[in-house]
C-alpha positions as CSV (number, residue, x, y, z in Angstrom):
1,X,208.5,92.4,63.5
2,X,209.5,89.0,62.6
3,X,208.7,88.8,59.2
4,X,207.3,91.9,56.5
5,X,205.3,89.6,54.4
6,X,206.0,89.7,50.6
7,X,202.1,90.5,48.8
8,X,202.9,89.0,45.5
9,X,202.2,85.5,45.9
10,X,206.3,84.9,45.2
11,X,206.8,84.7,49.3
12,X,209.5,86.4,49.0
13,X,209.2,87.5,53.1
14,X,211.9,89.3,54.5
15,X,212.4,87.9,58.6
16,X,214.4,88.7,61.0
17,X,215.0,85.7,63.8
18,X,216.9,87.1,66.0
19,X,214.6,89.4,68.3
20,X,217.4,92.0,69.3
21,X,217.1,92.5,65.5
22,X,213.6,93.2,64.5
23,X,212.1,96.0,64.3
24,X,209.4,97.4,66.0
25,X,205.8,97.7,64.9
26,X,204.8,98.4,68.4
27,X,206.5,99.9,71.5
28,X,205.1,99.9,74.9
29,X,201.8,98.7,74.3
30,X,201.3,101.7,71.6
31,X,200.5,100.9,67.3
32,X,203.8,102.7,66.2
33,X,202.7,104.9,63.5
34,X,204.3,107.5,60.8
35,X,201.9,110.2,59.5
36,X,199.1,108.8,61.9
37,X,199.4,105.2,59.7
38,X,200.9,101.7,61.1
39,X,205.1,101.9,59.9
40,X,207.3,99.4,61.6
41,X,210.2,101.8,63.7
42,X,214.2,100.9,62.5
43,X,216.8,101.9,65.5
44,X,219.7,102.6,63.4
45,X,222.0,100.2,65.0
46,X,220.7,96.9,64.9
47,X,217.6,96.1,62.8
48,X,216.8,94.8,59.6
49,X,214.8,92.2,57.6
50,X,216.2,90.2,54.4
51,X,214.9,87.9,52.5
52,X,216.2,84.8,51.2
53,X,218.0,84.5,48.0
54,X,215.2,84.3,44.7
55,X,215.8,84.1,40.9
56,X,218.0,86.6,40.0
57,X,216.2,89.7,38.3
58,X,218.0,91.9,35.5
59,X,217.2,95.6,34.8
60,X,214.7,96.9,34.7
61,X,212.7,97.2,37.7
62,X,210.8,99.9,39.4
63,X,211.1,100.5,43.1
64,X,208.3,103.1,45.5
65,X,209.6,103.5,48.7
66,X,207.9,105.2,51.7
67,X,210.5,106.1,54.8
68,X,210.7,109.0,57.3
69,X,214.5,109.3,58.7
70,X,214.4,109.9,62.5
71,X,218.4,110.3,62.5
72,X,220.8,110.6,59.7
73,X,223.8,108.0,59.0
74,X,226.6,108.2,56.9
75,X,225.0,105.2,54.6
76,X,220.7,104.8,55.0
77,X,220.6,102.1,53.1
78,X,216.4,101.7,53.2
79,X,216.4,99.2,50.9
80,X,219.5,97.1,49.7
81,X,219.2,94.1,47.2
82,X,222.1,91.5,47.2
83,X,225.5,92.9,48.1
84,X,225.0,96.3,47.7
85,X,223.6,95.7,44.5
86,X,221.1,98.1,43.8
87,X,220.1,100.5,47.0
88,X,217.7,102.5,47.8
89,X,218.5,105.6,50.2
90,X,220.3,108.9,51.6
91,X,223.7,109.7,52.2
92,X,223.5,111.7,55.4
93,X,222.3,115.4,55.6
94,X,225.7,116.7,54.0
95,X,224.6,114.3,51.1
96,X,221.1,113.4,49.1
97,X,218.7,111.0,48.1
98,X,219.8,108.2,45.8
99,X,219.6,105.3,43.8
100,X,222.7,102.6,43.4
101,X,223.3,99.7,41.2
102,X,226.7,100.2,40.3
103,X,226.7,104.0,39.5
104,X,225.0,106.6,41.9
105,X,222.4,108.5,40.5
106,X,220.9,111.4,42.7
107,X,217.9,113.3,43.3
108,X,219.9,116.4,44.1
109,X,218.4,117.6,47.3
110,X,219.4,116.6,50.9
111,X,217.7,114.3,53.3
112,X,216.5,115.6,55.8
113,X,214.8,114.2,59.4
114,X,211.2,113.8,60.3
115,X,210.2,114.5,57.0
116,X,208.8,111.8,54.8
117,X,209.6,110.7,51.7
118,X,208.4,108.7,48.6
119,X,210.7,107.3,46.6
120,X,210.6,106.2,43.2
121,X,213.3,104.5,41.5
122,X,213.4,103.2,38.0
123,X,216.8,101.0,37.5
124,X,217.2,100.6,34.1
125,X,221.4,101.0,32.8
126,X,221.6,104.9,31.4
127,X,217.9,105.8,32.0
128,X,217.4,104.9,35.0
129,X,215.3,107.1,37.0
130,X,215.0,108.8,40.6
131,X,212.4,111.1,42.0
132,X,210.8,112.3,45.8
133,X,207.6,113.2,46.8
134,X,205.8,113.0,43.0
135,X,208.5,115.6,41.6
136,X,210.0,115.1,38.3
137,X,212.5,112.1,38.2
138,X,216.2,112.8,37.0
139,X,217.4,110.3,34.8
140,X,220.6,109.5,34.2
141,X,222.8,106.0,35.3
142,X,222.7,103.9,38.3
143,X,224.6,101.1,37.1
144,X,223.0,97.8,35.5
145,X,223.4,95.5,39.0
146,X,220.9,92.6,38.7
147,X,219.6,91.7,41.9
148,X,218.4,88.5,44.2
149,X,217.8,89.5,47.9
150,X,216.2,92.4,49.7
151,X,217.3,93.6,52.9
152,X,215.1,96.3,54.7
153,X,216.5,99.1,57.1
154,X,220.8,98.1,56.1
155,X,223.3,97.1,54.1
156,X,223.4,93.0,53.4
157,X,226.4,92.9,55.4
158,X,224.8,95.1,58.5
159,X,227.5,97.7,58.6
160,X,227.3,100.1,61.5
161,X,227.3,103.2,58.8
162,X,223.6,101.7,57.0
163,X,221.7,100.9,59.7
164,X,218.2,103.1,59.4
165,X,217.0,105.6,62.2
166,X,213.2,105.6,61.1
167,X,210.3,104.3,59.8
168,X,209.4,102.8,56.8
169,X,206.3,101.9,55.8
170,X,206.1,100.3,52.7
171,X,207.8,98.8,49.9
172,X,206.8,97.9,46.6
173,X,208.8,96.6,43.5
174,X,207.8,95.9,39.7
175,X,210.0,94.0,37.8
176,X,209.6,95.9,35.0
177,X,209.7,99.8,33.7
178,X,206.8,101.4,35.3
179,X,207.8,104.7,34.4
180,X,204.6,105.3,32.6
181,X,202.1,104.9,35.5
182,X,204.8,106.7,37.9
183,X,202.2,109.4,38.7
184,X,199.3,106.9,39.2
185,X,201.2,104.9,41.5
186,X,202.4,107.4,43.2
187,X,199.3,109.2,44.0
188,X,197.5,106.0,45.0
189,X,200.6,105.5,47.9
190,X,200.3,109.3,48.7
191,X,196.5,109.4,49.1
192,X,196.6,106.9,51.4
193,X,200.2,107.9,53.1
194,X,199.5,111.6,53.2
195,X,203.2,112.1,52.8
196,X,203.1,114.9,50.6
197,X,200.6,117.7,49.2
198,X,200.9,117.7,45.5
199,X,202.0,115.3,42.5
200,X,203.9,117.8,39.9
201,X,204.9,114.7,37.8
């Protein structure tokens, strides 16, 4: 994969050129696929896509996140925006699913591997929000990092510690508080994603 093209109209596309670098949305001939759907396959080394620098965007925005962790790093930084700025991810299997944009915030259960995940994150200063799977979010702060770039599958910096083993297979962000359609969003991701069986919130 080259390029993950950006569906808002803002072409906001997030490329890789460098073909030892991009991840795979096919292997040996073969559709690669996550929960029987098209994903595009991260090798926890080397690949990532980023976009190019936009308009900056303040708090608050709203992130859904679909990913399925083959492997476990010390850092999987899914989705990172600037340096670090506001990410989207796991802190290995001693650690858990969080969200970053100056202050951690965490969901309070571990990652695990071959399991997938929804996330939602709200980033919004003290109430920021954090939930998996369609569960009730924990709120509390992530930090009030404004953000300009997306990187998918590292860190900006492509540290060895953030590189994702998986798949992800899709991103979407609101830049605004969508915590009131939370369950509507997530359940039109889910129904199509299969990912998991029940919405409780």
């Amino acid at each position: 994969v080259a390029q993950w093209y950006d569906q808002s109209g803002n072409n906001r596309h997030a490329t890789q050129t460098a073909t030892g670098s991009q991840p795979l949305i096919v292997s040996s001939g073969s559709l690669v696929t996550s929960n029987g759907k098209p994903s595009v396959k991260f090798n926890g080394t080397s690949t990532n896509l980023k976009t190019n620098t936009f308009s900056v965007v303040s708090q608050p925005f709203t992130t859904f996140t679909h990913v399925n962790y083959q492997n476990l790093v010390p850092f999987n930084f899914t989705i990172t925006h600037g340096d670090e700025k506001a990410v989207i991810g796991a802190i290995n299997s001693s650690g858990g699913h969080l969200i970053r944009a100056g202050a951690h915030l965490y969901y309070g259960s571990l990652a695990v591997t071959n399991t997938p995940y929804l996330y939602y994150g709200l980033f919004s200063g003290s109430n920021s929000q954090i939930a998996i799977n369609g569960n009730t979010a924990v709120t509390g702060s992530a930090g009030t990092d404004q953000i300009s770039t997306i990187t998918i599958g590292s860190d900006t910096d492509n540290e060895a510690s953030t590189f994702i083993d998986g798949f992800v297979s899709e991103h979407i962000e609101y830049y605004a508080d969508q915590s009131s359609n939370k369950r509507l969003i997530e359940n039109n991701i889910n129904n199509y994603y299969s990912i998991y069986t029940s919405s409780a919130a």
